[in-house]
C-alpha positions as CSV (number, residue, x, y, z in Angstrom):
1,X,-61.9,105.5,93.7
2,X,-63.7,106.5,97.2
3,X,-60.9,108.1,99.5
4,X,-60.9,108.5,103.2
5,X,-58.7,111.2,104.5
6,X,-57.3,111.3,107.9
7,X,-56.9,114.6,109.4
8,X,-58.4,118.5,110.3
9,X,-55.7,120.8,109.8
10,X,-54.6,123.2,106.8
11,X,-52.1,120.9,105.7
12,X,-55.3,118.4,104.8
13,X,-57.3,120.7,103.9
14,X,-54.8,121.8,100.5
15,X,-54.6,117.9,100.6
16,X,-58.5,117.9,100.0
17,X,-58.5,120.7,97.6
18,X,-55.8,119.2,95.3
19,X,-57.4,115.3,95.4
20,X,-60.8,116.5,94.7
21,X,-59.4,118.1,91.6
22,X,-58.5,114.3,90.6
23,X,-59.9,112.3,87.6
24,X,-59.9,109.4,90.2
25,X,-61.4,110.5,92.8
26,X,-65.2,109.8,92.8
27,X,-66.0,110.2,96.0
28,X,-63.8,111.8,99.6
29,X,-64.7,111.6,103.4
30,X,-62.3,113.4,105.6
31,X,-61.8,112.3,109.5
32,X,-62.6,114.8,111.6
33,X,-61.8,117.2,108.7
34,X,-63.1,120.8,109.1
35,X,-64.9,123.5,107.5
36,X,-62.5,124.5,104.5
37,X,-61.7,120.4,104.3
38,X,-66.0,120.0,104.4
39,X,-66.2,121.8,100.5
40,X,-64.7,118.9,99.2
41,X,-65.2,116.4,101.4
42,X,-68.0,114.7,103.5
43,X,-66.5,115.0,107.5
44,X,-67.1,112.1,109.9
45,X,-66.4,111.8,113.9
46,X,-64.1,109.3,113.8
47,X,-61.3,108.8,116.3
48,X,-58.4,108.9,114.3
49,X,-56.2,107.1,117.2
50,X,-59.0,104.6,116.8
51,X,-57.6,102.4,114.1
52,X,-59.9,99.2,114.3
53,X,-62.8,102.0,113.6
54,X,-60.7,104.1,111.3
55,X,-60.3,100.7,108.9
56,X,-64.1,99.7,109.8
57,X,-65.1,102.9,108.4
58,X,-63.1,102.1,104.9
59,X,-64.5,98.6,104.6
60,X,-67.8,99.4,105.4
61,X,-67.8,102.1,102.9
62,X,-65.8,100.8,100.0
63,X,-62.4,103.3,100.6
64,X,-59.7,102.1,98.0
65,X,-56.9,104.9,99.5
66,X,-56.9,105.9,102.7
67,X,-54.0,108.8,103.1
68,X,-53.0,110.3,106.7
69,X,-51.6,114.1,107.1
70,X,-50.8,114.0,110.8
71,X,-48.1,112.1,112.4
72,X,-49.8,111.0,115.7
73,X,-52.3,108.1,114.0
74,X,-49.1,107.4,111.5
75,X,-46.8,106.6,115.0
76,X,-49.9,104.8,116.2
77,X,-49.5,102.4,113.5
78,X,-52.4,103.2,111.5
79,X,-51.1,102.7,108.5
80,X,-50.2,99.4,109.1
81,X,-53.7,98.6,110.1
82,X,-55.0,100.0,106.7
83,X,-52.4,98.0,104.8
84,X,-53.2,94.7,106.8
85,X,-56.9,95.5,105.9
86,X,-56.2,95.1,102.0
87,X,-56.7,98.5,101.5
88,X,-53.7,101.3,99.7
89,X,-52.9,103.6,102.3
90,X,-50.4,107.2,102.0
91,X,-48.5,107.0,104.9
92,X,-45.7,105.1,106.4
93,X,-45.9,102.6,109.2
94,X,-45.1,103.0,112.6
95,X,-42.1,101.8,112.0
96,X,-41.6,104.5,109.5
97,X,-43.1,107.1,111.9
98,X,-40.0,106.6,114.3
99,X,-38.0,109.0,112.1
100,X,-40.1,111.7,113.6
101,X,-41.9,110.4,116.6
102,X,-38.6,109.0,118.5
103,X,-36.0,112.1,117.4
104,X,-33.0,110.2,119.8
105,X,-33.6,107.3,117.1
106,X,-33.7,109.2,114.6
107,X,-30.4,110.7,115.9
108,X,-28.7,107.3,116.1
109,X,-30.5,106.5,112.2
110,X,-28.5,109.5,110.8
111,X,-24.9,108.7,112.6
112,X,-24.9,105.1,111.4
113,X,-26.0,106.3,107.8
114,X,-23.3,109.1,107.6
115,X,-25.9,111.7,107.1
116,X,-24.8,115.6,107.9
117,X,-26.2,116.2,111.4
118,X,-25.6,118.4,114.3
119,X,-23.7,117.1,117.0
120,X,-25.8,115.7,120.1
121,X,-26.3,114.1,123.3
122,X,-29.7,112.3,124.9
123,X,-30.3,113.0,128.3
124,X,-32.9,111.4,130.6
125,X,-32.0,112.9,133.4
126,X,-32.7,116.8,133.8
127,X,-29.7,117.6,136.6
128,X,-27.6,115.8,134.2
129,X,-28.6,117.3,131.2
130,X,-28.4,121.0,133.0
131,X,-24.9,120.3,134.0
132,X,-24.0,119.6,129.7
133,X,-25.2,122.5,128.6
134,X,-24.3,125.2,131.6
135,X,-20.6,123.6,130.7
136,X,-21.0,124.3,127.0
137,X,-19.6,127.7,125.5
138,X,-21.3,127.9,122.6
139,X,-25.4,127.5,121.5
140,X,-27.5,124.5,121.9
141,X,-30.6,123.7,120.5
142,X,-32.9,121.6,122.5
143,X,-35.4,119.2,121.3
144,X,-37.8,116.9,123.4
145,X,-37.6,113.0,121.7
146,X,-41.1,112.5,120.8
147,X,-44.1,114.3,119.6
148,X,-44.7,118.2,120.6
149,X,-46.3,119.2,117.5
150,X,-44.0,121.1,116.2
151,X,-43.4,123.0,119.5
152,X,-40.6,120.7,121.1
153,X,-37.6,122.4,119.9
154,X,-35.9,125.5,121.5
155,X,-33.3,127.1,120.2
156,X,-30.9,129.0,122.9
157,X,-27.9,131.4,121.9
158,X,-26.6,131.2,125.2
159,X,-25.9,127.5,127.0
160,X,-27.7,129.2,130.1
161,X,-31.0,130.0,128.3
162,X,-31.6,126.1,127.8
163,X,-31.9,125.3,131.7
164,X,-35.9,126.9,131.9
165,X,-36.7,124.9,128.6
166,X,-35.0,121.7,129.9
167,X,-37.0,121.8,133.3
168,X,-40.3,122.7,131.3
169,X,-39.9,119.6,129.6
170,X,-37.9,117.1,131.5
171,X,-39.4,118.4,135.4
172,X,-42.7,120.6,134.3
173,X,-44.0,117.7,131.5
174,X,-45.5,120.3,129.0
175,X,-45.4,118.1,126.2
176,X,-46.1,115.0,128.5
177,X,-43.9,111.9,127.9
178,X,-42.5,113.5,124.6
179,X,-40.4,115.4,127.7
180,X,-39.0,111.8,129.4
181,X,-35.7,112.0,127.2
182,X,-34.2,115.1,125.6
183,X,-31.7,116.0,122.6
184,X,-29.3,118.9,123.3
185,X,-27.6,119.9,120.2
186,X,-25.1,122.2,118.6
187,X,-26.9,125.3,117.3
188,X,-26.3,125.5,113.1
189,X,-26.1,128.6,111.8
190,X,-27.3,129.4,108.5
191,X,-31.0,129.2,106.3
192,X,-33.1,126.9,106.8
193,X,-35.2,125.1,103.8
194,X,-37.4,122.4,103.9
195,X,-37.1,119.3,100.8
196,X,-40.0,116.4,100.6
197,X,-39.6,113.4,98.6
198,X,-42.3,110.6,97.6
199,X,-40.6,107.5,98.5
200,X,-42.2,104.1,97.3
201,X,-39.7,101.4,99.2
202,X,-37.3,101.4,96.6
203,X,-38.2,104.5,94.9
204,X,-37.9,108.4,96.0
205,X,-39.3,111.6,93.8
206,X,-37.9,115.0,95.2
207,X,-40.3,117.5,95.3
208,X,-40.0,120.8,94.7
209,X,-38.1,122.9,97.7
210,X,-39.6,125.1,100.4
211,X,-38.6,127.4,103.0
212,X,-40.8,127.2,106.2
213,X,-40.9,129.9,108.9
214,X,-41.4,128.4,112.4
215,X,-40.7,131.4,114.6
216,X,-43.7,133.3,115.5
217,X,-41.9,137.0,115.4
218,X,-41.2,138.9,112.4
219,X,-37.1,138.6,111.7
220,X,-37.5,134.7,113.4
221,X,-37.7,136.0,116.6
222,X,-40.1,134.5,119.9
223,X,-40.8,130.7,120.5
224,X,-40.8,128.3,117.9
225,X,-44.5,127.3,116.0
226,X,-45.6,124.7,114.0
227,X,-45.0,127.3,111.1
228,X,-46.0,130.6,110.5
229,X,-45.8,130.6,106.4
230,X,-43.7,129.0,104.1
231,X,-42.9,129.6,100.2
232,X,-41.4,127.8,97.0
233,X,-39.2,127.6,94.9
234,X,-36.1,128.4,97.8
235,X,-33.0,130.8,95.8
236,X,-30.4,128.7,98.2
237,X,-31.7,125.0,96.6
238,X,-30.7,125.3,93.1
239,X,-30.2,121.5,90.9
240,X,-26.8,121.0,92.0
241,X,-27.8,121.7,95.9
242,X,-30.6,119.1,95.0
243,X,-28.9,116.5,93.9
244,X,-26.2,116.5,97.1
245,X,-29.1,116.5,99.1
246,X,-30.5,113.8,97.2
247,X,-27.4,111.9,97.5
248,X,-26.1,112.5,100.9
249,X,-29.1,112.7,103.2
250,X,-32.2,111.4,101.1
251,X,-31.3,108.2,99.7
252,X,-28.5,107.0,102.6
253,X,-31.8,107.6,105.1
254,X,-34.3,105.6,103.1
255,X,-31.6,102.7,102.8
256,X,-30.8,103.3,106.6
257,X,-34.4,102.5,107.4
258,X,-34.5,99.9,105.0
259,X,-32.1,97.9,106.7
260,X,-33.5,98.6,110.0
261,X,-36.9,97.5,109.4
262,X,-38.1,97.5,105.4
263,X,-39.7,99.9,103.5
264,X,-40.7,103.6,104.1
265,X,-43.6,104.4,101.9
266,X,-45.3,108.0,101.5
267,X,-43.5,111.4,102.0
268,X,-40.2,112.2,103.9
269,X,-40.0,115.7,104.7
270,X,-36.1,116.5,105.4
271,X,-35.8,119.7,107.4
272,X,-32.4,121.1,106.7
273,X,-29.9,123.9,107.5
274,X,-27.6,125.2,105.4
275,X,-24.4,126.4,106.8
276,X,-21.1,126.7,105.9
277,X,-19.7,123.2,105.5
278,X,-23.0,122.4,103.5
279,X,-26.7,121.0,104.1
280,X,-27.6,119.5,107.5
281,X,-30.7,117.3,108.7
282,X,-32.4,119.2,111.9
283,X,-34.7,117.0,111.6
284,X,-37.2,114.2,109.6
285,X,-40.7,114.0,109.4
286,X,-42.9,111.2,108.5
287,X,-45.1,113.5,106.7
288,X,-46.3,116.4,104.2
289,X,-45.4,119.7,106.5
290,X,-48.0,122.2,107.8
291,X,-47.6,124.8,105.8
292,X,-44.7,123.7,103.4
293,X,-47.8,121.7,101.9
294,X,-50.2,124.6,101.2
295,X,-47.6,126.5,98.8
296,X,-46.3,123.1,97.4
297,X,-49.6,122.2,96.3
298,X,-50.4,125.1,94.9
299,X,-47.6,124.4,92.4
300,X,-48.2,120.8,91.3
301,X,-49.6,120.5,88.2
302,X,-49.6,116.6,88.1
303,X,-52.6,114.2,89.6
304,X,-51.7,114.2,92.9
305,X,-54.0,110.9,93.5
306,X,-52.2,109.6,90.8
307,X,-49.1,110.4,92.7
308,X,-50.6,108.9,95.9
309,X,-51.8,105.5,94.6
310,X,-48.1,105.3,92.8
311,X,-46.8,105.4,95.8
312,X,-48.9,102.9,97.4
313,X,-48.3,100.5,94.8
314,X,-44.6,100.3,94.9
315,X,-44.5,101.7,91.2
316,X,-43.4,105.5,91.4
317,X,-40.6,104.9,88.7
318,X,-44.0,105.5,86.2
319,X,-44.5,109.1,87.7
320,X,-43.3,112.2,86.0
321,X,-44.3,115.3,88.4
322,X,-45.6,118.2,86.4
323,X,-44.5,121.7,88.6
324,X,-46.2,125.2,87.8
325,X,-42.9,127.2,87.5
326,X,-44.2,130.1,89.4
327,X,-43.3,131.0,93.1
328,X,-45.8,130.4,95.8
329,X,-45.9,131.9,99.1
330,X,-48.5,131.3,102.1
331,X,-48.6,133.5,105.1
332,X,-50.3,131.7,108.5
333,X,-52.7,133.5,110.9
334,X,-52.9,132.4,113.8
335,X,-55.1,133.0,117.1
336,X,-53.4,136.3,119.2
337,X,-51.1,134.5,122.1
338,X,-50.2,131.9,120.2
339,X,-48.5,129.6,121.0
340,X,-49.2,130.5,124.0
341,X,-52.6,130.9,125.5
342,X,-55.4,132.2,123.0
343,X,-58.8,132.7,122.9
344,X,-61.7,130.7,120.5
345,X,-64.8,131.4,119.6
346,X,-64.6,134.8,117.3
347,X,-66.0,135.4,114.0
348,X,-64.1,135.1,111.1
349,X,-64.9,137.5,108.1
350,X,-63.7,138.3,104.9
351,X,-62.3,134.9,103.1
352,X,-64.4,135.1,100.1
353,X,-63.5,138.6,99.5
354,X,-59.6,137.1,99.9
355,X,-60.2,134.3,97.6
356,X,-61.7,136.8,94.8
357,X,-58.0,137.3,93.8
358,X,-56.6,135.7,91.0
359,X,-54.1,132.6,91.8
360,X,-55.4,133.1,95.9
361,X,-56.4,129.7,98.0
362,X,-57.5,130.3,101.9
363,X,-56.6,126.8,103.8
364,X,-58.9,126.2,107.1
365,X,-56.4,125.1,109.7
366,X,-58.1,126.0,112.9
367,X,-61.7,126.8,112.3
368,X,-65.3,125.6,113.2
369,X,-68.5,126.3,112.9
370,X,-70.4,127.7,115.7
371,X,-73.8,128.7,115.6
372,X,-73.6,129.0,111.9
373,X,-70.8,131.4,112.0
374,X,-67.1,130.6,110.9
375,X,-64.8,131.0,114.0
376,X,-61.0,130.4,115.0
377,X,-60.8,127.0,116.4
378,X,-57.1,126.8,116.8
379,X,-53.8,128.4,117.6
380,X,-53.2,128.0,113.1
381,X,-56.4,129.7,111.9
382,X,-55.7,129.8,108.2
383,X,-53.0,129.7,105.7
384,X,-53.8,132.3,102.6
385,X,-51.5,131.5,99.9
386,X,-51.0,132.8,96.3
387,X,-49.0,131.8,93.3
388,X,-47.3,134.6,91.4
389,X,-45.1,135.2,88.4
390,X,-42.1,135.7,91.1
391,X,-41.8,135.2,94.9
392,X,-42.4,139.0,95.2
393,X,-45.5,139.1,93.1
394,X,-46.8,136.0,95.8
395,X,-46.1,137.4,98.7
396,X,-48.4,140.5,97.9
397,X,-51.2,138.8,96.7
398,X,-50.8,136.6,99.7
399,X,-51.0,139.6,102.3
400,X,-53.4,142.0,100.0
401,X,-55.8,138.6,100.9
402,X,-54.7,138.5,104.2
403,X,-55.5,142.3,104.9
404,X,-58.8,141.3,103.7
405,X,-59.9,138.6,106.6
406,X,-60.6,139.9,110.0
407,X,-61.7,138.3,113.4
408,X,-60.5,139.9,116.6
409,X,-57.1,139.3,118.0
410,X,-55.7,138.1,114.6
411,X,-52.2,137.4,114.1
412,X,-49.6,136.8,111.2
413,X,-46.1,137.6,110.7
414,X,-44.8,140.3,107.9
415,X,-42.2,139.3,107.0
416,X,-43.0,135.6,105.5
417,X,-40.8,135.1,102.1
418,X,-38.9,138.3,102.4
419,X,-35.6,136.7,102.6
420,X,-35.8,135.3,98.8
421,X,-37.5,138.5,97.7
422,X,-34.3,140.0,94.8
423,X,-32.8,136.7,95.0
424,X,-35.5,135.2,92.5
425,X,-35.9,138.4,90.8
């Protein structure tokens, strides 16, 4: 089967990596793709908010599955044009999209389905919205309603420390019309953990568990990324956890959306909290996570185009999911001032060296080619990841390979994994 994959980032690049491994795949182009993604993949210039030239490209060239990583073309409705064009597609509509795209319906999605949520408001007016939270007494988190890649959310201790990022967004635009409405919510307390499901429109196959690390300060501290490392399997998630989660946010969800306008088909990532009274959604995405994906990957043993074609054919009841049960763990570096303001253009060095290591994958995220050198292209550079017997043993092959890669003003955080490090053990 020829395969066109949509997307540049790391999260499509361990997406490249793992299909290319595939019985089924005979040949892969990747749109726009990038250098790591380019070793398995032929990479075109196609505007992947174009989707009349996105499905032109896939007739014209005989693509039997086309699968989308990033959520922007997915809330554009690509996937819909893909399926009207005869052809499988990995992704949910735009329809589907919603639960991450348009976070005040998502909001309302959860309250009619019973699922465990923080408490909220929706503001559209920032003088409004100032006066809620400067009359709160306790934290809020707050969360602009559409797309910020993974940026929009700003967690504040104090009520007071949510006024700056309320005008940023709501007065200042930074994340453009993403900004126009806000959700202010209680702050949870507890771990986070990440759980992604395969769901077929009447079907859903949990994955395995992973905790992300979004951050950018060693002990969680600084503004929130789009993830500074991840790692899997999570020591809070055991089989009992899984199957509450499974039963009181996963499937009550999927038949929410169901009702609301048919099927969800492709992943649904289900960030959660854990606190006292039990798991609660922060939020859904219509998609595999960037980097939960890298160190899930890295432990799927199964097809994962077999998977993917399942999926699209409404018949994952006939997959079995094969896991490798050791840990993984994949530490992100990133751009210095990021994500802030960082500079492009420096030579990378020392990947292959990194990759020499046994069980040790480097994923492009944010690289290019420029003048025939390898440079950061991107606030997410790279995510190195490694599989080990325990999470212990993958978190130091991960940084012994990340010690090995230089470029000038590099970045990571240290501390990636280390709250499940003796819990596994």
């Amino acid at each position: 089967m020829k395969i066109l994959l949509i997307g540049g980032g790391g999260r499509e690049h361990s997406l490249a990596w793992k299909m290319a491994q595939s019985k089924l795949c005979d040949r892969m182009w990747a749109a726009p793709g990038n250098p790591g993604i380019a070793e398995h993949a032929e990479c075109v210039d196609i505007d992947i908010m174009d989707s009349d030239a996105v499905v032109a490209f896939a007739k014209e060239n005989g693509v039997g599955l086309v699968v989308i990583g990033p959520e922007d073309p997915l809330a554009n409705g690509l996937g819909d044009a893909v399926r009207k064009a005869g052809i499988l597609c990995f992704g949910p509509s735009a329809e589907g999209a919603r639960i991450e795209a348009d976070k005040v319906y998502a909001k309302n999605l959860m309250r009619a389905a019973a699922v465990p949520t923080a408490e909220a408001r929706v503001f559209t007016d920032l003088e409004s919205a100032k006066a809620y939270v400067l009359s709160r007494e306790h934290g809020v988190a707050v969360k602009a309603s559409g797309l910020a890649k993974g940026k929009g959310v700003v967690v504040c201790p104090e009520p007071y420390q949510a006024v700056k990022p309320l005008e940023e967004m709501m007065r200042d635009r930074i994340f453009g019309d993403a900004g126009a409405s806000v959700v202010i919510e209680e702050m949870l307390i507890g771990q986070e953990a990440t759980v992604l499901a395969f769901c077929d429109g009447k079907n859903i196959y949990v994955a395995e568990p992973l905790q992300d690390h979004k951050p950018v300060g060693d002990g969680d501290t600084g503004p929130n990324t789009g993830g500074m490392g991840a790692y899997s399997p999570v020591p809070i998630i055991d089989d009992a956890m899984m199957s509450r989660i499974e039963r009181e946010v996963l499937v009550p969800i999927i038949d929410a959306m169901r009702r609301d306008f048919g099927r969800y088909e492709g992943v649904l990532y289900a960030g959660l909290m854990f606190t006292p009274g039990g798991p609660k959604v922060i939020e859904f995405n219509c998609r595999f996570g960037d980097p939960e994906c890298q160190p899930l990957l890295m432990r799927l043993r199964s097809d994962l185009v077999e998977v993917m074609i399942a999926t699209a054919e409404r018949r994952l009841d006939e997959v079995t999911l094969d896991w490798d049960p050791r840990h993984s763990v994949c530490v992100v570096m990133s751009s210095g001032g990021y994500p802030g303001d960082y500079t492009k253009g420096f030579e990378i060095t020392g990947i292959a060296e990194a990759e020499q290591a046994p069980d040790v994958k480097v994923f492009h995220a944010g690289t290019a080619i420029r003048e025939g050198k390898l440079v950061n292209n991107g606030g997410r550079v790279l995510g190195v990841t490694a599989l080990g017997e325990t999470t212990a043993e993958a978190r130091r092959l991960a940084y012994e390979a990340v010690a090995k890669i230089k470029w000038r003003d590099c970045y990571n955080r240290t501390d990636i994994a280390s709250k499940a490090i003796g819990g596994n053990e």
